[in-house]
N, C-alpha and C positions, 0 to 999 in steps of 0.2 A: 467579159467578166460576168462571172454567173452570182446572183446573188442566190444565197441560201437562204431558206422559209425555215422558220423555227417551230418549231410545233406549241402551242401553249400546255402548259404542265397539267394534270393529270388532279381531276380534284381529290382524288383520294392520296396524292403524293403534299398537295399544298394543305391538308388536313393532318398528315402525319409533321410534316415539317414544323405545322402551327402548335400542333400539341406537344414536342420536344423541345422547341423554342420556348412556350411555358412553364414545362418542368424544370427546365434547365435555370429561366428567371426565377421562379418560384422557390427553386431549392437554394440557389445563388445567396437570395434575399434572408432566407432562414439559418441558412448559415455562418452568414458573416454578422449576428450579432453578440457583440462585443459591450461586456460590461464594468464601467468606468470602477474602478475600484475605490475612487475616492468617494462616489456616493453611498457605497457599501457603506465605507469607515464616515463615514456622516450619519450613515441611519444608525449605524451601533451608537456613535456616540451621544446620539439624540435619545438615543433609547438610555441609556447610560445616566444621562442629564436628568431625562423627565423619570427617571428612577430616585436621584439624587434629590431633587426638588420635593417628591413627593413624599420623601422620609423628611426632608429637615422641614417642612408645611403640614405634617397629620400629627395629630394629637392621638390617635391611638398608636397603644405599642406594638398590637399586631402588625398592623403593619407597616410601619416602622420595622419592625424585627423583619418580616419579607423583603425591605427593599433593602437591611442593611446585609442581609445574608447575599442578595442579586449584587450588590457593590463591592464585597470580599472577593465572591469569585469571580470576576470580572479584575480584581484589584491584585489575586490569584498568578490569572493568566499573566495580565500584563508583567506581575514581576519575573514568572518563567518564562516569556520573549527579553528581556532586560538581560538575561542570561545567557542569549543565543548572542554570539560576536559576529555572526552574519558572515562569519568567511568559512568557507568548505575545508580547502587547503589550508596548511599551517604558513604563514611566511616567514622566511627568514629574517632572525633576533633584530639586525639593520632597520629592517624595513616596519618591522611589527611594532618598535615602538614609536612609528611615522604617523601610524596610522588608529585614527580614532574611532569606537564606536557608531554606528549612524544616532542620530539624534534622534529624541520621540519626539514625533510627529504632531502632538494632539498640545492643546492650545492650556489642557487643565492637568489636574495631577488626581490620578485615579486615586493614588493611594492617601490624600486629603479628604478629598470627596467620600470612602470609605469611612476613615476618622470622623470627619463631621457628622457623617450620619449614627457612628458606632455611639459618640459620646450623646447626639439628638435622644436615642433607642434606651440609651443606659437611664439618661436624667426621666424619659418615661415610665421607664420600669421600676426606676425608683418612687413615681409617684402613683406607680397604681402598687405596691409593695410586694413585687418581686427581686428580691434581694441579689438571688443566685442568678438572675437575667440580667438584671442591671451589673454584676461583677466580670463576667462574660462579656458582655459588651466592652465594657472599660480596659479589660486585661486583653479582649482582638487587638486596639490598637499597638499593643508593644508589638504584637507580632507583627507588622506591616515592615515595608521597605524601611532601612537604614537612614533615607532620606528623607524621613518625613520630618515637617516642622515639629520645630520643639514643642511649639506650643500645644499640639493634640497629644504628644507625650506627657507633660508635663502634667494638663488636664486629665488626663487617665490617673498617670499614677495618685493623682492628689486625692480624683475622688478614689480609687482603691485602699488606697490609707485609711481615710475618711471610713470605708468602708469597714474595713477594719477596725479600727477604735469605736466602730458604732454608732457616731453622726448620722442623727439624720440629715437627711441630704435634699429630701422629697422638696423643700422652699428654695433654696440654694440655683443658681441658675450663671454660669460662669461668663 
């Protein structure tokens, strides 16, 4: 039986081998990063939040009026997804009325959060004596989603009346 001698490999061979073994880890590593979608929609909604807090907590109407303009379109978006029915294909009549919308996801209601800030931004404006800012504010709420509580509705229209008959308003705080 003959045994065979091996030759030991070749350092410029165990050099090449080391450094395609590194790219090949290296690139492995860079490209398989994957990002959680739900921390995305955590940081939007944080942003969102400390938008919302920060209108219904400043006493100026500037900005106030900046964060309540950042909560419309955000309030915007969310009701043109609200319009998307999430299915590509149409399904047949049987089946389509089985099947119900997906649910929103998010724990608050954008389009509250908008109102509260719109009516915050309005009672400001009214008290530094901008009339046409404060009417503007009050009159966004009607345009929001169908489903909003009554009560930011009702609170608009009251002070828009008010506004109208000429009340001041500026003491008044609902």
């Amino acid at each position: 039986m003959e045994i065979e001698k091996v030759q030991p490999a070749s350092p410029v061979r165990n050099l090449l081998l080391g450094l395609i073994g590194v790219v090949v880890l290296a690139s492995g590593c860079q490209t398989n990063q994957s990002i959680n979608p739900a921390v995305l929609d955590n940081t939007k909604f944080m942003s969102l939040w400390e938008t919302y807090s920060d209108c219904k907590l400043t006493s100026d109407f500037d900005r106030a009026h900046v964060d309540m303009k950042q909560l419309s379109s955000a309030a915007r978006l969310d009701q043109q997804n609200d319009q998307y029915d999430g299915f590509v294909l149409p399904l047949p009549e049987q089946l389509e009325r089985l099947v119900s919308n997906p649910a929103n996801r998010l724990a608050v209601d954008i389009q509250a959060m908008t109102a509260a800030c719109s009516l915050h931004t309005g009672q400001l404006a009214l008290h530094k004596g901008h009339v046409d800012e404060a009417r503007h504010a009050f009159a966004s709420i009607l345009t929001l989603n169908q489903n909003l509580s009554p009560y930011y509705i009702l609170q608009a229209k009251r002070f828009l009346t008010e506004l109208e008959r000429g009340i001041d308003l500026a003491a008044k705080r609902p």
